[in-house]
C-alpha positions in Angstrom: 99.6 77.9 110.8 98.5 78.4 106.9 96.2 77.9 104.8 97.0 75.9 101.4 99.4 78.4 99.4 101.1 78.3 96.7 104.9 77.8 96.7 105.3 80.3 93.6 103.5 84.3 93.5 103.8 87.0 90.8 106.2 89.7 91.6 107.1 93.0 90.4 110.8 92.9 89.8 114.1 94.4 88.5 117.0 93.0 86.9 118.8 96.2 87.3 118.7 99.6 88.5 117.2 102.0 86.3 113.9 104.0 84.9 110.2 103.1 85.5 111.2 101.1 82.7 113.2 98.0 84.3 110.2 97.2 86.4 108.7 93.7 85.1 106.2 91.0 86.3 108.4 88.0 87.5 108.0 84.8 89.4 109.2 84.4 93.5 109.1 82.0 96.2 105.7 82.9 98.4 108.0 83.9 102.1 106.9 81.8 105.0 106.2 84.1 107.9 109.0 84.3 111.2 107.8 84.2 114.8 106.2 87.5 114.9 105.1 87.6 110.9 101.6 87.7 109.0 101.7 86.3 105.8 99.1 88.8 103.6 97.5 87.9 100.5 97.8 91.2 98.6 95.0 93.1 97.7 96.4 96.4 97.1 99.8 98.5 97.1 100.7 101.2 97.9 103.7 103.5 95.6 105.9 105.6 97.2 108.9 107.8 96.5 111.3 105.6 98.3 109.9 103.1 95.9 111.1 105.2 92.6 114.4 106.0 94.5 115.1 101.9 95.7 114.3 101.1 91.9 116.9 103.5 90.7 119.6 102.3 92.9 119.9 104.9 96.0 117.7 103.2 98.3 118.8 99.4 99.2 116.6 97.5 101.2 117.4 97.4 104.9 119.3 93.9 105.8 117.0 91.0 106.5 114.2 92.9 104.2 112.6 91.9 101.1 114.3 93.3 98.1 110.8 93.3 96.5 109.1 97.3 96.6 106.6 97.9 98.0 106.5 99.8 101.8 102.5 99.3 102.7 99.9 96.7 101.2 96.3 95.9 102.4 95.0 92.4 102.2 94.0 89.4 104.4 95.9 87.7 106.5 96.6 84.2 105.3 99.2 83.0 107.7 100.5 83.6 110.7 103.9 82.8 112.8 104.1 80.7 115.9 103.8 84.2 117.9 101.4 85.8 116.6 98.0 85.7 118.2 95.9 83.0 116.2 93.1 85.0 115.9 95.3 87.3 113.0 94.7 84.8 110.5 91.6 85.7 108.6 91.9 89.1 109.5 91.7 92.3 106.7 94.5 94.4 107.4 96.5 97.3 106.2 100.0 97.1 107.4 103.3 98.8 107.0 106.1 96.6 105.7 109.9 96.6 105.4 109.7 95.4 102.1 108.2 93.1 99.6 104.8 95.0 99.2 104.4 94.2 95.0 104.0 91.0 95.2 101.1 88.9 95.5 101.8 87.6 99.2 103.8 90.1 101.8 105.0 89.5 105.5 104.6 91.8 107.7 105.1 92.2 111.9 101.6 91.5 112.9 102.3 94.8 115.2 102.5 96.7 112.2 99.0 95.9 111.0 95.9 98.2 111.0 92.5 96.9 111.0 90.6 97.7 108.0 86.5 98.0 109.2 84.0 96.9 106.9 82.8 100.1 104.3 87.1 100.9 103.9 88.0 100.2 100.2 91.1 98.4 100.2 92.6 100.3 98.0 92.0 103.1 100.3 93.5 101.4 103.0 96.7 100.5 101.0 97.1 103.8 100.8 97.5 105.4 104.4 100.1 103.2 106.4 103.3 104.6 104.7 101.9 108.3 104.8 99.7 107.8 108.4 103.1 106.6 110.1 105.4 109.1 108.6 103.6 112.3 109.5 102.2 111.1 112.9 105.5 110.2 113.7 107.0 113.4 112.6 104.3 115.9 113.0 103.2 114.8 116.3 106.2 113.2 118.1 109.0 114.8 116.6 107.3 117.8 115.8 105.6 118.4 119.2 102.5 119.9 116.9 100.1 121.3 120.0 96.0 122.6 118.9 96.3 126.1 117.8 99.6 125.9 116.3 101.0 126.3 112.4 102.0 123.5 110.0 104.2 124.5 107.1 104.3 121.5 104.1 106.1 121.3 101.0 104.9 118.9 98.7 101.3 119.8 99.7 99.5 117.4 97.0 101.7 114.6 97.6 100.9 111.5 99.7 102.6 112.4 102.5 101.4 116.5 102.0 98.1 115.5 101.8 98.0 113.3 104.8 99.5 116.1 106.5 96.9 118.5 106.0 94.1 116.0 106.7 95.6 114.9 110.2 96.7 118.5 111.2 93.3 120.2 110.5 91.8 117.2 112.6 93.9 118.0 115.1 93.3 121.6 115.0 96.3 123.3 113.3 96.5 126.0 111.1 97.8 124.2 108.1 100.1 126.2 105.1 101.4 124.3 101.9 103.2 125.0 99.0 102.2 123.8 95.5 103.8 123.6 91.7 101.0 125.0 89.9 97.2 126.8 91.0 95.7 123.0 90.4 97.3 122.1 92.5 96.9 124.4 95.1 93.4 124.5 94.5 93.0 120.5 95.1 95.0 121.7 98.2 92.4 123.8 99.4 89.7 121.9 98.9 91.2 119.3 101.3 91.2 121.9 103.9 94.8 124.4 103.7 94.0 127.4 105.7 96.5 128.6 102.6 98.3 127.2 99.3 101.1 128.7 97.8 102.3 128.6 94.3 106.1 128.7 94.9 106.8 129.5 91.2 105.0 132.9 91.3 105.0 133.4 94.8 107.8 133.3 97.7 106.8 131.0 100.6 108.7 133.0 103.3 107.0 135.9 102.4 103.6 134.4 102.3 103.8 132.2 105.3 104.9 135.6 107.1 101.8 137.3 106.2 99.6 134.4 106.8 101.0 134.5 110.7 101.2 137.9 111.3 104.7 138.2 111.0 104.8 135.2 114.0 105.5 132.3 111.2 105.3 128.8 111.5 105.4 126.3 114.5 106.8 123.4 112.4 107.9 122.6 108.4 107.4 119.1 107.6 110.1 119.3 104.9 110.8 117.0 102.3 113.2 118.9 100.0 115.7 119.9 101.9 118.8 121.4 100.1 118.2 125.2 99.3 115.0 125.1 101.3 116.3 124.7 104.8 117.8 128.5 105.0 114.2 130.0 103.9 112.3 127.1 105.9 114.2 128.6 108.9 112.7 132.2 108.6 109.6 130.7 107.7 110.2 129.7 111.5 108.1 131.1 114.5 110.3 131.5 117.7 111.0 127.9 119.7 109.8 126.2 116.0 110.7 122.6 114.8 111.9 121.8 111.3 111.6 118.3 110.6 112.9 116.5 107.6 111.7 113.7 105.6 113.5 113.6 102.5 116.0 115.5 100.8 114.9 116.0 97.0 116.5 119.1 96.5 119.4 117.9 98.1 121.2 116.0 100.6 123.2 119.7 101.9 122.4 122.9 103.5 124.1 125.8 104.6 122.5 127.5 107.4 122.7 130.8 109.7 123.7 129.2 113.5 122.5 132.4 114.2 119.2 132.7 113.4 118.7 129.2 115.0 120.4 130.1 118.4 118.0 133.4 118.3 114.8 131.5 117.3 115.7 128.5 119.4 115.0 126.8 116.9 114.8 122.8 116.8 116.4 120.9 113.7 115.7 117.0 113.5 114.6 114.8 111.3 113.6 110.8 110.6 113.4 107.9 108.1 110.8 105.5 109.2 112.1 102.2 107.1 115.5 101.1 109.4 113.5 102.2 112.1 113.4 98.9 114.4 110.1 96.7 114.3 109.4 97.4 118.2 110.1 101.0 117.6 106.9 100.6 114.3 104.8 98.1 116.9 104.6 101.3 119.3 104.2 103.6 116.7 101.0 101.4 115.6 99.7 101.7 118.9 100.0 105.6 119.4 98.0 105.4 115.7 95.4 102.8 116.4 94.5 105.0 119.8 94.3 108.4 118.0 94.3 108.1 114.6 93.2 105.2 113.3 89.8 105.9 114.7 89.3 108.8 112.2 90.0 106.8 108.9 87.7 104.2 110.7 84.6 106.4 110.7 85.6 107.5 107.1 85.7 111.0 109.3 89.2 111.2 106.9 89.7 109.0 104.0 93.1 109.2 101.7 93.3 111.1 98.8 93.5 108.6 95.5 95.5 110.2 92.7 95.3 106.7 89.9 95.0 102.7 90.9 96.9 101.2 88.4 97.0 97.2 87.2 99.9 95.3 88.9 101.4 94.5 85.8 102.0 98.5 84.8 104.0 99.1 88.0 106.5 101.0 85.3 103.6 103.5 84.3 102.7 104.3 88.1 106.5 104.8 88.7 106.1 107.1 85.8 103.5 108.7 86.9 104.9 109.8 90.3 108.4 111.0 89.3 106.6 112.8 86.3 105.4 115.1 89.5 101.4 115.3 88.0 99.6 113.1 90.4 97.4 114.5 93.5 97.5 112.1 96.5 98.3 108.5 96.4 98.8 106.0 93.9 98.5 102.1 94.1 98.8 98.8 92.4 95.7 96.9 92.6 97.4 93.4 93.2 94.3 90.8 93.5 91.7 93.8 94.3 88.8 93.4 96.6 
C-alpha cells in the first residue's frame, strides 16, 4: 500500500571505486518495498566508515542489498509491504538499513525501525541506529559489560566511541578512551570519560593500568585491530572480553596464547551488515526495551560533528577519512 511516488529519486552514486571524489548526484528507480519492507522518504543520513571503505572498493554490498551507501536514514514511512502492519505507513522512523541510505527513498525491514518521538531532530535520529546497534550489540551482548565494570575505547570521538561512552556511563561503567590529540580528548571528557588518553604522548596500557589499579579493563571495544591487539590484551583485567569492530590498523595480529590462557581472556568480534534481518529485528527489540527509551527522553542525544547538503556527500566522505570530525556526520536528504 503507497502513497503517489515518484518512479525516479536523486541518488548519491559512483561510477567507480575511488576517493571522496567519485561520489555524484545521479538519477535511480524509487525500490518498491518486499513483504516485510517500509518504503522511507529520506530525511536524513547517516555517514559511516563502512561507507568510505564500500566507496573505495573493499566493502561490497551484501547480496540482495542496495548498492547505494548509506547504512541508517531517518524519515517517514511512505509505503509499506503486504506484511508489514498497516499502521507503519505514516510513521517517523529511524531505521537501520542494508543499503541504499543516500538516496531520497530507502527500504528498510520494518523490524529494523526505531520510533522517533516528537522533540527528536531528525537529523539526530539519523544519526544513532548504525552506532546504537553496533555497540549494544557488542558492548552488551558480546561484551557481557555488567554495572561496575571498565570499558576500554579506541576511537573515543568517533561515532561509534562516542556512543560508547554515552551508553556505558548510562549503564554504569567506568568508561576509558583514547584520543589523537588533547581536543579531542577534552570533547571526550565532557561527554562523560572517567579518563581520555592522548595515545601520541601517552601509552594506553600504561594509563589504563593506573586508572584500574593495576586490575585493567573488563572489555576493549576495538576498532583498530592490527598492532593494537597485543597491548589491548594487557590492557586486559583477568576473565576480560576484547571485541572487535573494525580492523583499521590492520586486518593481522600476533598474539601471546599465553597471556590469554592466564587471563582467560575472551577474543570475539562482529560485523553487523551480513548479519541476518531476524537476527537485526531481535536486536531492535533488546534496543527499543532498554535503550531506546534513553534517546527518547533526550536523557542521551548523539553527538553531531557537521550536517552536510546531499549533494556534497564527497566533502562529508572527506571529512571523516581526514580523521578531524567529533561524533557523527549526516547528509541532510529532504530535512525536516
Amino acid at each position: 500500500m503507497t502513497e503517489s511516488l515518484p518512479k525516479l529519486m536523486n541518488v548519491i552514486g559512483f561510477s567507480a571505486p575511488g576517493g571522496p571524489d567519485v561520489l555524484v548526484p545521479e538519477s535511480a528507480a524509487v525500490p518498491e518495498p518486499g513483504p516485510q519492507d517500509v518504503l522511507i522518504r529520506v530525511a536524513y543520513a547517516g555517514v559511516n566508515r563502512p561507507d568510505c571503505i564500500q566507496r573505495a572498493g573493499f566493502y561490497p554490498a551484501p547480496p540482495g542489498a542496495s548498492p547505494i551507501l548509506g547504512l541508517e536514514v531517518s524519515g517517514t514511512i511512505v509505503a509499506v509491504g503486504e506484511e508489514v502492519p498497516i499502521e507503519m505507513l505514516g510513521q517517523v522512523v529511524a531505521a537501520l538499513t542494508p543499503g541504499g541510505g543516500y538516496a531520497e527513498y530507502c527500504l528498510a525491514p520494518w523490524g529494523h525501525c526505531l520510533p522517533v518521538p516528537e522533540g527528536m531532530p531528525l537529523a539526530e535520529a539519523a544519526a544513532i541506529p548504525e552506532t546504537l546497534f553496533t555497540v549494544w550489540h557488542n558492548v552488551f551482548e558480546r561484551g557481557l559489560a555488567r554495572d561496575g565494570e571498565t570499558l576500554l575505547v579506541h576511537g573515543g570521538t568517533s561515532g561509534i566511541g562516542t556512543m560508547a561512552t554515552m551508553l556505558g556511563k548510562a549503564f554504569g561503567l567506568e568508561v576509558i578512551v583514547t584520543c589523537g590529540d588533547e581536543g579531542k580528548c577534552k570533547a571526550a571528557r565532557e561527554l562523560g570519560a572517567d579518563l581520555a588518553i592522548n595515545y601520541r604522548e601517552q601509552d594506553f596500557v600504561e594509563a589504563v593500568r593506573a586508572q584500574t589499579g593495576g586490575k585493567g579493563a573488563n572489555i576493549v571495544l576495538d576498532m583498530v585491530s592490527g598492532d593494537y591487539v597485543a597491548r589491548n590484551l594487557k590492557c586486559l583485567a583477568d576473565d576480560g572480553r576484547h571485541v572487535t569492530i573494525a580492523v583499521l590498523g590492520g586486518m593481522k595480529a600476533e598474539i601471546n596464547m599465553a597471556l590469554v590462557m592466564s587471563k582467560r581472556l575472551t577474543l570475539t568480534g562482529s560485523t553487523l551488515r551480513p548479519r541476518s534481518d531476524a537476527f537485526k529485528t531481535a536486536l531492535a527489540e533488546e534496543i527499543v526495551q532498554n535503550a531506546w527509551p534513553l534517546f527518547c527522553s533526550r536523557e542521551l542525544k548523539p553527538v553531531m560533528d557537521k550536517s552536510f547538503p546531499f549533494a556534497e556527500a564527497a566533502a562529508a566522505h572527506a571529512r571523516m577519512e581526514a580523521g578531524d570530525h567529533i561524533g557523527k556526520i549526516v547528509l541532510e536528504v529532504s530535512g525536516g
